[in-house]
C-alpha positions as CSV (number, residue, x, y, z in Angstrom):
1,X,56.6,-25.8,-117.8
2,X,58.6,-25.7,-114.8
3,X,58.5,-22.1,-114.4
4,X,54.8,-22.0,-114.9
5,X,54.6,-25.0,-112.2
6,X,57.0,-22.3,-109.9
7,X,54.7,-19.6,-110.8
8,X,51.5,-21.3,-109.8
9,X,53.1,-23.1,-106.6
10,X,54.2,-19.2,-105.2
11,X,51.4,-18.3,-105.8
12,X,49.0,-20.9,-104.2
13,X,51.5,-20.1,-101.3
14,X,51.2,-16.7,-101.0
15,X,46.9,-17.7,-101.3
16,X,47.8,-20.3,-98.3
17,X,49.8,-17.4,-96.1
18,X,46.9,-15.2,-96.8
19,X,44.3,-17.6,-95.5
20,X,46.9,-18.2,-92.6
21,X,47.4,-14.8,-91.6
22,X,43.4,-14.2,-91.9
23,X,42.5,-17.0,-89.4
24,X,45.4,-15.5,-87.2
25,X,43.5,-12.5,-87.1
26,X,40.4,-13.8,-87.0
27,X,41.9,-15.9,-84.0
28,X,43.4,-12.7,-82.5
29,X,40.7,-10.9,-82.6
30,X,38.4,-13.2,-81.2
31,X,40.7,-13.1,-78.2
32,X,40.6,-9.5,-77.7
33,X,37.5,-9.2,-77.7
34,X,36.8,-12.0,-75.6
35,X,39.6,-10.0,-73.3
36,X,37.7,-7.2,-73.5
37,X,34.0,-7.6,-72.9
38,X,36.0,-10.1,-69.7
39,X,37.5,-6.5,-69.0
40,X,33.6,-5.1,-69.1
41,X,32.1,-8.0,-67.1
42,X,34.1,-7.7,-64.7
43,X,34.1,-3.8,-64.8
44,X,30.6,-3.9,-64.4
45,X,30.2,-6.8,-61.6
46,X,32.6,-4.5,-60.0
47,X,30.3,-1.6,-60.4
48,X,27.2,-3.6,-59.6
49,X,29.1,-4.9,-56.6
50,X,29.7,-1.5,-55.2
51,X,25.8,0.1,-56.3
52,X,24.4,-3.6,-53.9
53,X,27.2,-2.4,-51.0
54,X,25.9,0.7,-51.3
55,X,22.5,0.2,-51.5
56,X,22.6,-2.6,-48.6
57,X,24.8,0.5,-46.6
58,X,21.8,2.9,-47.2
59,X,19.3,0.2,-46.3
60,X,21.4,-0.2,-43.0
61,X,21.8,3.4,-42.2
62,X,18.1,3.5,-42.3
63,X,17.6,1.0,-40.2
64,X,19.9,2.1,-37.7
65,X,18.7,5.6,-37.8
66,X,15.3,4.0,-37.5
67,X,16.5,2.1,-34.3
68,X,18.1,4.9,-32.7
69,X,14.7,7.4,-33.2
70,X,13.2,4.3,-31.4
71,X,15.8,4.1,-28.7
72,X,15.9,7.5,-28.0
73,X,11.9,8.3,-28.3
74,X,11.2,5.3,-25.5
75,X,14.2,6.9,-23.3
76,X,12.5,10.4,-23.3
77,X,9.4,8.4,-22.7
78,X,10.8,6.4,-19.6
79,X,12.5,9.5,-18.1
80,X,9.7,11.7,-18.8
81,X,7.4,8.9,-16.7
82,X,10.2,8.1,-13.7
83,X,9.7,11.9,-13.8
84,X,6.1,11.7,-12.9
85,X,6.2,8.7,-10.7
86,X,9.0,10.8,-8.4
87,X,6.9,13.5,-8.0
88,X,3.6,12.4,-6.9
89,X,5.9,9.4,-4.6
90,X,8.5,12.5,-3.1
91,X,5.3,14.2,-2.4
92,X,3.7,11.4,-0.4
93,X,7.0,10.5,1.1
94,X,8.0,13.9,2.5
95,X,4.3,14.1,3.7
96,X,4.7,11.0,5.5
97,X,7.6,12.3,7.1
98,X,5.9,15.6,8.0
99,X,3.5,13.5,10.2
100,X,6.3,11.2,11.4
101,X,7.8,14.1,12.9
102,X,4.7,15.8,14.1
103,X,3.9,12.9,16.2
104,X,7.9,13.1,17.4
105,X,6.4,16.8,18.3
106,X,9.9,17.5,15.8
107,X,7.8,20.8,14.7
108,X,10.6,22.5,12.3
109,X,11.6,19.5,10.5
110,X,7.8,18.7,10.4
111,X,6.7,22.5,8.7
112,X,10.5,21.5,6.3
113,X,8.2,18.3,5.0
114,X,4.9,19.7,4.6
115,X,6.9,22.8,2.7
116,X,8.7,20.3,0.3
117,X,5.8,17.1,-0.2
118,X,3.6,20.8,-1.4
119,X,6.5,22.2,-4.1
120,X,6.3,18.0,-4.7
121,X,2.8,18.4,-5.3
122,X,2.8,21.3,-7.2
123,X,5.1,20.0,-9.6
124,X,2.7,17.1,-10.1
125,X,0.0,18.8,-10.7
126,X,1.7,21.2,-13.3
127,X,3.0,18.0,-15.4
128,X,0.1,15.8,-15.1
129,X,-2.9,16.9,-13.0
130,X,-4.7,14.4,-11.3
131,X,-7.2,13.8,-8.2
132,X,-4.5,12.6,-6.0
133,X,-1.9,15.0,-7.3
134,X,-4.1,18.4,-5.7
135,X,-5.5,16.2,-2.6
136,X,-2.2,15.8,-1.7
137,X,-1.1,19.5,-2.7
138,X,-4.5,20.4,-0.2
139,X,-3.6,18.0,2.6
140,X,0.3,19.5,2.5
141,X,-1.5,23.3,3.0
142,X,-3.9,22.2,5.5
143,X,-1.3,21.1,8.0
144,X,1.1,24.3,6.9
145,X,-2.2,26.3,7.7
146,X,-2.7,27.8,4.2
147,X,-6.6,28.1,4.2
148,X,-7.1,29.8,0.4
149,X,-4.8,27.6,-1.1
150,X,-6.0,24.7,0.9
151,X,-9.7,25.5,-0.7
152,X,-8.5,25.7,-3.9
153,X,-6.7,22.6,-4.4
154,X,-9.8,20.5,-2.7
155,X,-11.8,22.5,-5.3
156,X,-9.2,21.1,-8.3
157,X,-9.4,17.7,-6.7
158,X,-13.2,17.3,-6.6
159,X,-13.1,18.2,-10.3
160,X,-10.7,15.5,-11.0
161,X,-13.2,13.2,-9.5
162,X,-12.6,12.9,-5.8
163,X,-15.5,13.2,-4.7
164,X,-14.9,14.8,-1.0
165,X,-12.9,17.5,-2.3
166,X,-16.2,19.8,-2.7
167,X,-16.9,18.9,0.5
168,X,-13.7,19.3,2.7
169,X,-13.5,22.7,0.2
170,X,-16.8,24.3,1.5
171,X,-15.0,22.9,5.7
172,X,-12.3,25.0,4.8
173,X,-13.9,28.2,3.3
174,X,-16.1,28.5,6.9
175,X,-13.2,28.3,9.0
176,X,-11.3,30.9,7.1
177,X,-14.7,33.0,7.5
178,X,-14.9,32.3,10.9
179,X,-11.1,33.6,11.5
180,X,-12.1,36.1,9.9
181,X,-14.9,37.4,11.9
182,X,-12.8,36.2,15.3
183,X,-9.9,38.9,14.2
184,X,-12.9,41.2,13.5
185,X,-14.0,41.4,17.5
186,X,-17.3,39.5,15.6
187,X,-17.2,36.8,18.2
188,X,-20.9,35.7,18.7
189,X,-20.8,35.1,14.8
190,X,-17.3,33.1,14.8
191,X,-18.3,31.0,17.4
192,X,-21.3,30.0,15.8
193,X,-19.6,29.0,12.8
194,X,-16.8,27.1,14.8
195,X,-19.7,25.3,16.4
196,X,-20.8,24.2,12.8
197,X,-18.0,22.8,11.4
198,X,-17.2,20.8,14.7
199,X,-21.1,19.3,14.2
200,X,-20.6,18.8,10.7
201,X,-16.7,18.4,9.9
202,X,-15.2,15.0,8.7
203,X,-11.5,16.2,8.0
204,X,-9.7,16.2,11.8
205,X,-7.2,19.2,11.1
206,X,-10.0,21.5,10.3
207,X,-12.2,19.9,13.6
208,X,-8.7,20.4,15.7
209,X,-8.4,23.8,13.9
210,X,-12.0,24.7,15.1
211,X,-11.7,23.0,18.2
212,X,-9.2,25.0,19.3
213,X,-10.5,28.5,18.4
214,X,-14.0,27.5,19.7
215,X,-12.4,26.3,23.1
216,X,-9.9,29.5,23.6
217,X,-13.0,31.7,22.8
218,X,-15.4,29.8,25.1
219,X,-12.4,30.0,28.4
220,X,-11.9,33.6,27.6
221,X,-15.6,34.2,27.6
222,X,-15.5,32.3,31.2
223,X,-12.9,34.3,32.4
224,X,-14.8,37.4,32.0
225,X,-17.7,35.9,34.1
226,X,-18.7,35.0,37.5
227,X,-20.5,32.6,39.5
228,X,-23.5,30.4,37.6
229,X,-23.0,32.7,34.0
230,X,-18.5,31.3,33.8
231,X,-20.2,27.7,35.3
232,X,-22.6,28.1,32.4
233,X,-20.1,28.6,29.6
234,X,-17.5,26.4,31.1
235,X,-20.1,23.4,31.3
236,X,-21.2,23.9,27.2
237,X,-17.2,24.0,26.5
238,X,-17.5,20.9,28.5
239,X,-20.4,19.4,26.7
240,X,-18.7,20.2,23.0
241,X,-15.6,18.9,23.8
242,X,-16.9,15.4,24.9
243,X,-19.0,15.3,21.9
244,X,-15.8,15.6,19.9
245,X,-14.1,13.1,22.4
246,X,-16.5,10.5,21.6
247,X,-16.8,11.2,18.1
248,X,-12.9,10.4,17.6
249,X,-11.7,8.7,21.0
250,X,-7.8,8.3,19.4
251,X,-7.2,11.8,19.1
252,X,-5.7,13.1,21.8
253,X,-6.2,17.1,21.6
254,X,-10.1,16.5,22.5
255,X,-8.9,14.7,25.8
256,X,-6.6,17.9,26.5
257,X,-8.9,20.3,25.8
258,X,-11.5,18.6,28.3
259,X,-8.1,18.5,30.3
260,X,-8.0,22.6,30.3
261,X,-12.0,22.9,31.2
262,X,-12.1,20.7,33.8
263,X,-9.3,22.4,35.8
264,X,-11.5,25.7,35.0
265,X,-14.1,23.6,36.4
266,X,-11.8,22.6,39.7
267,X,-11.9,19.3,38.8
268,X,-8.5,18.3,39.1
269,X,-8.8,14.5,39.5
270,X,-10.6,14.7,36.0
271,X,-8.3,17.1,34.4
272,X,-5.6,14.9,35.4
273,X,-7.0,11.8,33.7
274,X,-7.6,13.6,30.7
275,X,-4.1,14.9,30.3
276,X,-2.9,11.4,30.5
277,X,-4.7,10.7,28.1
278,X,-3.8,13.4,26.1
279,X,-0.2,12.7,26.3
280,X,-0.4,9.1,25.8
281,X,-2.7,9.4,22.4
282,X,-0.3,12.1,21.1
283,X,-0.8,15.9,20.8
284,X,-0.9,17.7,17.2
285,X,2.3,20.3,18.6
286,X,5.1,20.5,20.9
287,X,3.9,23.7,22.3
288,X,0.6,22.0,23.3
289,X,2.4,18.6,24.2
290,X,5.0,20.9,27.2
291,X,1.4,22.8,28.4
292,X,-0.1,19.8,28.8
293,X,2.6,18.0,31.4
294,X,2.4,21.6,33.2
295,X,-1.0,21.1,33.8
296,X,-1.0,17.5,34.6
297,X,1.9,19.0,37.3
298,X,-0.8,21.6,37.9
299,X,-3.2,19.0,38.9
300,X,-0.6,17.0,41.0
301,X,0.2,20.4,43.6
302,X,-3.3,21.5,43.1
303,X,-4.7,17.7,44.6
304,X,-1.6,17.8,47.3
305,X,-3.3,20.5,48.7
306,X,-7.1,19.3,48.3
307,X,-7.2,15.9,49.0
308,X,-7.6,14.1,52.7
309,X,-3.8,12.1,53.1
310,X,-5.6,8.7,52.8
311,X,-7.2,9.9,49.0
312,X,-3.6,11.5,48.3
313,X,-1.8,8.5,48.7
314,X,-3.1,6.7,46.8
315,X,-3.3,9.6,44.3
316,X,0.5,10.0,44.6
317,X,1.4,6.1,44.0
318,X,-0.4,6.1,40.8
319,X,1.2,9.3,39.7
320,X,4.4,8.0,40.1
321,X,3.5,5.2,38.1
322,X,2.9,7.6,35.5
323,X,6.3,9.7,35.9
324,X,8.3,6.6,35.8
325,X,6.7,5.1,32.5
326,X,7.6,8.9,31.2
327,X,10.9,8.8,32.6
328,X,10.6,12.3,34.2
329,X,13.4,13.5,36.6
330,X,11.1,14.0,39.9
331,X,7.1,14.4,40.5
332,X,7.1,17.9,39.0
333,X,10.0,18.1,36.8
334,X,8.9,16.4,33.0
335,X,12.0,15.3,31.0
336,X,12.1,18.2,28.4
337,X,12.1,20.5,31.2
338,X,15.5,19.5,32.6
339,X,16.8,19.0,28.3
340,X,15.8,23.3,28.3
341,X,17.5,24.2,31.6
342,X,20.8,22.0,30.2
343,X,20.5,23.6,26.8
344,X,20.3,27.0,28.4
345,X,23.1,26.4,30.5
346,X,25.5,25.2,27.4
């Protein structure tokens, strides 16, 4: 009996380490696989973690690229418009300054502006055409005295819309003819046409322009005359170039070119006052500004000789008003004069 109760205790023992060692494993196993799908969460957060980096890297790369297209397109855009904008202003500046130093009778830096405000103008026109782009362009080659190009550019202009461009065009293209027919010996036919323009022009360079030409081929006529036929031409000179006058009173070439017929006239009293008034309006050239202090000089020895004493007096004291407001060095030696004979002598 008490070997069977042995027998039967080993043996529920070995039953009871059995079960043990079961749950044990059980147990174990439990934790290694709760170890290991810990392992593969975490393996996989950690791969999910790098995929949303990755992704929110791409998504920010995008944006930035996005941002920088952006950037760069309204850079191009601002540069491409300060462009624009610096052409059409240079080309109003520098002709500004071409009529700043006209009026200073400056005539080489003046032609140096009116040559750059036009390659300003061009420019303009090239990039972004506009009315005021080849009115300016045709203003810059008027005063350079380009006649064709001139014409064209009014032409461009009036098609843009400005609506004189047609006409200052059609101003232009008769001058060119008429200096065309005046190299030609056709002189009945120039004159003619130089008559028209004066009647008819509204743009001053091409009156001035006209003016001139008509005026030079009127006193040459004169010159080749006598008695009542030079009085004759001299007096419709006359007659034309007070029409001007009063037409535009401020500019002062009409006064000098009544200046230059009335001392073809003998009328040195009047040609006098005309050249003062000539000089003190402003003259278009430096050239013409010197002539016209010789002839109010002119007038001055011419009236010496003319007048009674009592008449020159008087005559003389207001003249020397005149030559001290212009600081001149004496009665019949202008200021530039003396500026020449020093510049000569260095």
């Amino acid at each position: 009996m008490d070997e069977a109760n042995k027998e039967m205790d080993e043996e529920m023992k070995k039953k009871i380490n059995k079960a043990i060692k079961k749950s044990v494993n059980k147990a174990m196993k439990k934790d290694v696989n709760r170890e290991m799908k810990n392992e593969v969460n975490e393996e996989v957060k950690g791969e999910m973690h790098k995929n949303l980096i990755s992704r929110e890297t791409l998504a920010s790369l995008c944006i930035n690229l996005k941002i920088s297209f952006i950037i760069l397109f309204l850079l191009f855009w601002f540069f491409s418009l300060t462009a624009c904008v610096s052409h059409l202003k240079d080309a109003k500046f520098f002709y500004s300054q071409g009529q700043k130093f006209s009026r200073l009778y400056q005539s080489e830096k003046a032609v140096a502006s009116f040559k750059r405000a036009l390659i300003e103008a061009e420019l303009e026109t090239e990039k972004h055409p506009s009315a005021q782009a080849f009115m300016l362009k045709g203003m810059a080659e008027l005063n350079l005295e380009l006649w064709e190009e001139a014409e064209e550019s009014f032409l461009y202009a009036f098609s843009f819309g400005f609506e004189k461009g047609e006409e200052w065009a059609r101003e232009i293209a008769l001058l060119g003819l008429a200096s065309s027919l005046h190299e030609l010996k056709l002189e009945d036919s120039a004159l003619k046409i130089y008559d028209s323009v004066l009647d008819k022009s509204k743009l001053r360079q091409v009156a001035v322009f006209a003016a001139q030409k008509y005026t030079d081929a009127m006193l040459k006529r004169a010159l080749q005359k006598e008695g009542k036929d030079k009085q004759k031409i001299l007096t419709a000179a006359l007659k034309t170039a007070e029409k001007l006058t009063n037409k535009d009173l401020s500019c002062g070439f009409y006064h000098y070119l009544q200046s230059q017929i009335h001392s073809h006239l003998e009328d040195y009293n009047k040609s006098f006052e005309e050249a003062v008034m000539a000089r003190e309006l402003g003259l278009p050239k430096e050239d013409i500004y010197r002539d016209n202090d010789l002839q109010i000089v002119f007038c001055y020895q011419s009236l010496k000789d003319k007048l009674p004493e009592e008449e020159w007096e008087e005559f003389r004291s207001r003249y020397m008003a005149w030559v001290r407001r212009w600081n001149w060095k004496d009665a019949e030696t202008p200021s530039w004069k003396s500026e020449v004979r020093n510049a000569s002598d260095n």
